[in-house]
C-alpha positions as CSV (number, residue, x, y, z in Angstrom):
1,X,8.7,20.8,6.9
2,X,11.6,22.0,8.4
3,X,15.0,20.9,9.5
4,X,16.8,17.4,8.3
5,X,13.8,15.4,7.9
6,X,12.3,17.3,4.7
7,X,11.7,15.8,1.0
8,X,14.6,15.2,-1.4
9,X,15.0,17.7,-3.7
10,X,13.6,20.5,-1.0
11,X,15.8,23.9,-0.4
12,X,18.6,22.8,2.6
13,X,18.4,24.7,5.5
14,X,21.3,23.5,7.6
15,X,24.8,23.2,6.4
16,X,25.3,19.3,8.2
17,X,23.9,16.6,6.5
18,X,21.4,14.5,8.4
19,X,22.7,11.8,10.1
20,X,20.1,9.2,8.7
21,X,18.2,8.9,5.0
22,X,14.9,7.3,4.3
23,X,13.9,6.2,1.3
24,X,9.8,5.5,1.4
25,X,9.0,3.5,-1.8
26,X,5.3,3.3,-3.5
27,X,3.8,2.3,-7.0
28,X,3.4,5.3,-8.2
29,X,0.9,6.4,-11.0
30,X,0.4,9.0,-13.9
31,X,0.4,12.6,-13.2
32,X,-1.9,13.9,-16.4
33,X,-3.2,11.7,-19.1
34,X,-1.1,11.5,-21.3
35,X,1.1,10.0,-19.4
36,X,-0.6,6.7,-19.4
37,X,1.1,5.1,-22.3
38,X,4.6,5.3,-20.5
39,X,3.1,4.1,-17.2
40,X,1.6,1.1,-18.4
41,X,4.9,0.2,-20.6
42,X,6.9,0.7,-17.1
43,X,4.3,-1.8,-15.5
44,X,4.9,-4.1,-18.3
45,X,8.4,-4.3,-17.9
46,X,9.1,-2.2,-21.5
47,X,6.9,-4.0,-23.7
48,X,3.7,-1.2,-24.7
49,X,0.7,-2.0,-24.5
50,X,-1.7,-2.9,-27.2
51,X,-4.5,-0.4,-28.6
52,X,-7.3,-2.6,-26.3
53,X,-4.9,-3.1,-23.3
54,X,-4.5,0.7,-23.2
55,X,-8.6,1.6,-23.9
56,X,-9.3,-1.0,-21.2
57,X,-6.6,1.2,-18.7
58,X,-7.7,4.4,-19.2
59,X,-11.2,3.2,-19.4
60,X,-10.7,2.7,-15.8
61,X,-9.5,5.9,-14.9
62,X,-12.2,7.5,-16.6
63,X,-14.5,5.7,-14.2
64,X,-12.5,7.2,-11.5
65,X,-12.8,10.8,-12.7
66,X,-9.8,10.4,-15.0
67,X,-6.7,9.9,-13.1
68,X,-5.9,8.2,-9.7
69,X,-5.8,9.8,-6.5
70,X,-2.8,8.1,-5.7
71,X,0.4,10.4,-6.5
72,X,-1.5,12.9,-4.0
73,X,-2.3,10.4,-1.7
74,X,1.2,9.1,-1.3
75,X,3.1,12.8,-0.9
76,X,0.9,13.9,1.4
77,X,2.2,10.2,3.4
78,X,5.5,10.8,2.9
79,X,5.0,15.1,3.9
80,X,3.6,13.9,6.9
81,X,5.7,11.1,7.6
82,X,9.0,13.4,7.0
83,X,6.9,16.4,9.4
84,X,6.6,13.4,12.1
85,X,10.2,12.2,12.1
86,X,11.4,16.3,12.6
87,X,9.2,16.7,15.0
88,X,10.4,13.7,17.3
89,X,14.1,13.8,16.4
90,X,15.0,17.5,14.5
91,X,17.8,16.8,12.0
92,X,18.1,13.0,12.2
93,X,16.5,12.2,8.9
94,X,16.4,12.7,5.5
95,X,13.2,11.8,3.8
96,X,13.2,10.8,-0.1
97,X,10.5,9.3,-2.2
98,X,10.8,6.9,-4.8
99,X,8.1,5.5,-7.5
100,X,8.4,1.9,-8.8
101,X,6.8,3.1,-12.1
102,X,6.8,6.9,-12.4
103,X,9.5,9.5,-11.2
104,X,11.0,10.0,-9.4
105,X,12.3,6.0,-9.6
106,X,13.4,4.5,-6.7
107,X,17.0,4.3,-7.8
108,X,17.0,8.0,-8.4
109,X,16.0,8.6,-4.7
110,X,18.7,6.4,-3.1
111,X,21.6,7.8,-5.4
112,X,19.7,11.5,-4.6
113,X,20.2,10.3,-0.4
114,X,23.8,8.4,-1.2
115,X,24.7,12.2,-2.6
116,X,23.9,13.8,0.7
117,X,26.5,11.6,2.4
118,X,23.5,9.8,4.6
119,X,25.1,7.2,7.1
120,X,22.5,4.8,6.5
121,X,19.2,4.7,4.3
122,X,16.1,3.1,5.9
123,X,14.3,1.6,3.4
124,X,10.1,1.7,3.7
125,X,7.4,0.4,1.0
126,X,4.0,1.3,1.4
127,X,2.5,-1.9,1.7
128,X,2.4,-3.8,4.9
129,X,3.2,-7.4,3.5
130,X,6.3,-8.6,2.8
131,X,6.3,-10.2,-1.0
132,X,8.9,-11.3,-3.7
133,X,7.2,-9.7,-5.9
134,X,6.3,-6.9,-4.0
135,X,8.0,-4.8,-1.4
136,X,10.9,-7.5,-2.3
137,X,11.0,-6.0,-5.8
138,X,11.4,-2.1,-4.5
139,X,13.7,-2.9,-1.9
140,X,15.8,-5.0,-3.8
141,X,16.0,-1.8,-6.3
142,X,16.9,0.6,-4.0
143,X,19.8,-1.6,-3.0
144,X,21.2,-2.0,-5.8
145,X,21.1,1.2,-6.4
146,X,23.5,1.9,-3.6
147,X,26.2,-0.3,-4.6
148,X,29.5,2.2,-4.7
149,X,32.3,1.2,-2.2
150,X,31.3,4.6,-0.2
151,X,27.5,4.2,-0.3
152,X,25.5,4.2,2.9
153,X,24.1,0.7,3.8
154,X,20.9,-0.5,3.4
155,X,18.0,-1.0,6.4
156,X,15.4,-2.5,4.7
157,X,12.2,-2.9,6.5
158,X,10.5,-6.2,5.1
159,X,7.2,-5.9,6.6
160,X,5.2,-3.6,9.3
161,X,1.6,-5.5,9.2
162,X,2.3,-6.3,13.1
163,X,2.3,-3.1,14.3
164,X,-0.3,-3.1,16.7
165,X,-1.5,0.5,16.2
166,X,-2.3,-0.8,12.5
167,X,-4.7,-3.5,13.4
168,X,-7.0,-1.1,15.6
169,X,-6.8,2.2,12.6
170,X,-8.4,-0.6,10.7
171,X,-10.6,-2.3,13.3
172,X,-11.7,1.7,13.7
173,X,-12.6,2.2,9.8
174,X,-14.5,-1.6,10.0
175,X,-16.5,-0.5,12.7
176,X,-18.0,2.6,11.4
177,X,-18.5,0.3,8.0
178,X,-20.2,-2.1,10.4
179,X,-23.0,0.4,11.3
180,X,-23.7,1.9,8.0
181,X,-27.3,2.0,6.9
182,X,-26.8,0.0,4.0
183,X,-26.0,-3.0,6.6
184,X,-28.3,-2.8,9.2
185,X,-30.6,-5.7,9.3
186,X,-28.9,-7.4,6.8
187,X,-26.5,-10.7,7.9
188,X,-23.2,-8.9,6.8
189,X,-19.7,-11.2,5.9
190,X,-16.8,-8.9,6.1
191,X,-14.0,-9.7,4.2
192,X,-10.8,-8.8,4.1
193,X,-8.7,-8.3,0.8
194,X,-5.6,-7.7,-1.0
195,X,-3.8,-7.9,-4.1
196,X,-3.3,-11.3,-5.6
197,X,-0.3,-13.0,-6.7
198,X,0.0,-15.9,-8.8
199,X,-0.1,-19.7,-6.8
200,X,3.8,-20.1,-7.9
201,X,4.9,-17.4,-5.8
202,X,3.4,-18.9,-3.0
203,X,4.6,-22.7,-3.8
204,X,7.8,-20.7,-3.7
205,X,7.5,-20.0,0.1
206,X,6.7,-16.5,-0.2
207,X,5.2,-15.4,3.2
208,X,2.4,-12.8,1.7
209,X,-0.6,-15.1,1.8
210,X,-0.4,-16.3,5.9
211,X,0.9,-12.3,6.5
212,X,-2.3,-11.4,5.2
213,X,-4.2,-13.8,7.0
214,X,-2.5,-12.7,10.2
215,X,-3.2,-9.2,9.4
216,X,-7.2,-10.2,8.8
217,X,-7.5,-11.9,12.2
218,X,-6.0,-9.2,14.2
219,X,-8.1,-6.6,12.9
220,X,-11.1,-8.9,13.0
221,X,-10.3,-9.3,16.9
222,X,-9.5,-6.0,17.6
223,X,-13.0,-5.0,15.8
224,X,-14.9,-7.3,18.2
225,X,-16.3,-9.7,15.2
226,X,-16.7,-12.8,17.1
227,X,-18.4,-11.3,20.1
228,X,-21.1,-9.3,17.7
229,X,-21.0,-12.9,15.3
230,X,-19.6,-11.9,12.2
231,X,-18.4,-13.8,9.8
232,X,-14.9,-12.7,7.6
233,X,-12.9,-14.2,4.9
234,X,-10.1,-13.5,3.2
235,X,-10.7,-12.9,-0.7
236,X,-8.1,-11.5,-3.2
237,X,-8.6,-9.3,-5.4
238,X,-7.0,-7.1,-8.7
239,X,-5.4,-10.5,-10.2
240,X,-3.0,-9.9,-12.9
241,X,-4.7,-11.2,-16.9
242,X,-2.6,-14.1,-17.2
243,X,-3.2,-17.6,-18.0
244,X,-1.3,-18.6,-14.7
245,X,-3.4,-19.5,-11.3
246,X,-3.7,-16.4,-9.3
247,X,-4.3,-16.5,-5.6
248,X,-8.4,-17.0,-4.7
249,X,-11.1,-16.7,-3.5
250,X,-11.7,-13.9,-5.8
251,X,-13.6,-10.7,-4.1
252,X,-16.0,-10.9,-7.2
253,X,-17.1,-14.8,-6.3
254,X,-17.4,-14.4,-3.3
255,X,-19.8,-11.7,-3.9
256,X,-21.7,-13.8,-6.7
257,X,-22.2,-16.6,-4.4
258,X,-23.8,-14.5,-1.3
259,X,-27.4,-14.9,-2.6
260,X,-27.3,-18.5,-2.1
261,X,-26.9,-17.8,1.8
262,X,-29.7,-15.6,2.2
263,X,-30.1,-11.6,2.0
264,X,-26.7,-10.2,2.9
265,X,-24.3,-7.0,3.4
266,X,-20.7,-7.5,2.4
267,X,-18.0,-4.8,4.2
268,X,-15.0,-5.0,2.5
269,X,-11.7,-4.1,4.4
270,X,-9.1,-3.9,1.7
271,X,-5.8,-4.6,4.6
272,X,-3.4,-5.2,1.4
273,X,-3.7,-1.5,0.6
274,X,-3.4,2.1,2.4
275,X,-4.4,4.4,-0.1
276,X,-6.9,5.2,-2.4
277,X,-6.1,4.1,-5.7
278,X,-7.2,2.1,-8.8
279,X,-7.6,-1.0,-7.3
280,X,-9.4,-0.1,-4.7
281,X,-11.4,2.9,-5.9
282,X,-12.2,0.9,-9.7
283,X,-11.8,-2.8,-8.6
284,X,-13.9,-2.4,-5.0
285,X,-16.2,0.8,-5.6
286,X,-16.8,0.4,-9.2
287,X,-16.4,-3.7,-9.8
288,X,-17.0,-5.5,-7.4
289,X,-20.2,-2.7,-6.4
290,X,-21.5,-3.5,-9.7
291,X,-21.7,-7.4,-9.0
292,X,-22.8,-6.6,-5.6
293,X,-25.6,-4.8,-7.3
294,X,-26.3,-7.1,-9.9
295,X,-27.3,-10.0,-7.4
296,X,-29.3,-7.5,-4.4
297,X,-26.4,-8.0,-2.2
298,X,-25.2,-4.1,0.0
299,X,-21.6,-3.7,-0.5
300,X,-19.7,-0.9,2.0
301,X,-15.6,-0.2,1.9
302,X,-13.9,0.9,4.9
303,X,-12.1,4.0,4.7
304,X,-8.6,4.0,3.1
305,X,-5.5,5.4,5.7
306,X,-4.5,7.7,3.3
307,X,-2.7,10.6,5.5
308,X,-4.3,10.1,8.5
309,X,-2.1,11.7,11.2
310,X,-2.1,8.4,13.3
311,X,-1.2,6.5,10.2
312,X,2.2,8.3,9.6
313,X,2.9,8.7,12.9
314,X,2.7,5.2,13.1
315,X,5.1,4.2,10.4
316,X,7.3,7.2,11.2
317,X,8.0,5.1,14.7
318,X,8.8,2.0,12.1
319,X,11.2,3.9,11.1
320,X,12.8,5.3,13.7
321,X,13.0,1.9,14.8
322,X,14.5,0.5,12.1
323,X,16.8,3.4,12.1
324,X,17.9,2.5,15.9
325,X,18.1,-1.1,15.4
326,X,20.8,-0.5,13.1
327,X,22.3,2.3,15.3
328,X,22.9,-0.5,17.9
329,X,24.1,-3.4,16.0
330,X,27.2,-1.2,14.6
């Protein structure tokens, strides 16, 4: 990467700071091991784990070969999202990324774009949904991060599940699942997950649940399910271990309860996610596989996005966007 739109931290090439930052926000995860004490006492809010909680963890990442793919995953998206944004407008941005749970933290990454005397910083999570106790939580961070009398303002960009390019990446990745071996001749439900939140969230009038929904159905329509007579749902998955009601169906019930319709395939379209990750490579390839298995029911994942050049590209223009929307309205 060259120009203004390179990673934080990255050797300066030009003497004039860019005229716009971006902050791009993800979970984050462990780097090595021996990490995974700190992580999971950052996910629990500063409380460690117990001895069981943390067997139970990295018992999980064994099954995954150890570690998650996701700290790679997510810098390649941000690479290619900061390459994108140079390569449509040289020396407009300034690309930063910022971990919810591993460095570098989000506030670290604004105060790193606030240094460079950015005019603005666009603020991106990567997940699609908007959630109060999701993106909410990391944009909410970086903002009050920048909250010095000469900080840039913040553009935070709530949600980007409508984008239309989205819907058909995915409708792509569910068609290819569609014709997998595994389903053919087999009456295949295709369901459509994501990552649960308790029911108080929602009583609250948080909008994740019906954004997920509306995410489902376009992808379902762009994938041509009604003409070809497949069924989809929308199951939840990865619920958090606490006594509270978590959003359901559960991707594991509804998998348990396909026998009782006849021999079946299950595709799975995890649209709350767009990396490879724990949740999906544990809680879809390992888990919910291993029910699958247990009751003679085929069980097939869409591809994750990952880097896929048509992915960045595609929230590079959210950005840009974003960025122009707030160009206008000064």
């Amino acid at each position: 990467m060259d120009g203004g739109a390179r990673l934080a931290g990255a050797p300066v090439s030009t003497p004039a700071p860019p005229r716009t930052g971006v902050l791009v926000m993800a979970h984050g995860t462990p780097s090595k091991p021996e990490d995974l004490l700190d992580f999971y006492t950052r996910i629990r809010r500063g409380r460690p784990p117990t001895g069981e909680q943390l067997a139970d963890l990295r018992r999980r990442y064994d099954a995954i070969g150890g570690l998650s793919p996701l700290a790679e995953r997510t810098r390649a998206q941000v690479e290619g999202i900061a390459a994108a944004l140079e390569s449509s407008e040289p020396g407009r941005f300034r690309v930063a990324y910022g971990a919810k749970h591993t460095d570098p933290s989000i506030e670290e990454s604004a105060r790193r774009l606030a240094d460079d005397r950015v005019r603005s910083v666009v603020g991106l999570v990567l997940t699609p949904h908007q959630s109060s106790m999701g993106s909410e939580e990391y944009l909410q961070r970086a903002a009050a991060a920048l909250d010095r009398a000469d900080d840039p303002p913040m553009v935070p960009v709530r949600q980007w599940y409508g984008e239309p390019d989205l819907a058909e990446l995915l409708a792509e990745r569910l068609r290819r699942a569609l014709a997998a071996p595994e389903v053919a001749g087999r009456r295949t439900l295709v369901l459509f997950t994501a990552h649960s939140l308790p029911r108080r969230v929602v009583a609250d009038g948080d909008p994740y649940p019906e954004q997920v929904a509306a995410s489902a159905a376009s992808v379902a329509a762009a994938a041509g399910l009604a003409a070809a007579d497949v069924p989809w749902e929308v199951a939840w998955q990865s619920a958090g271990r606490t006594p509270e009601p978590w959003l359901g169906p559960d991707v594991l019930e509804v998998v348990r309860r396909l026998p009782d319709r006849g021999g079946w395939a299950v595709v799975v379209c995890p649209v709350g996610f767009v990396s490879d990750h724990l949740e999906v490579l544990y809680d879809l390839d390992v888990e919910a596989r291993r029910v699958a298995d247990s009751v003679g029911v085929a069980l097939v994942r869409t591809r994750s996005l990952n880097d896929d050049p048509a992915f960045v590209a595609l929230l590079a223009r959210v950005i840009r966007a974003a960025a122009d929307e707030a160009v206008s309205r000064r």
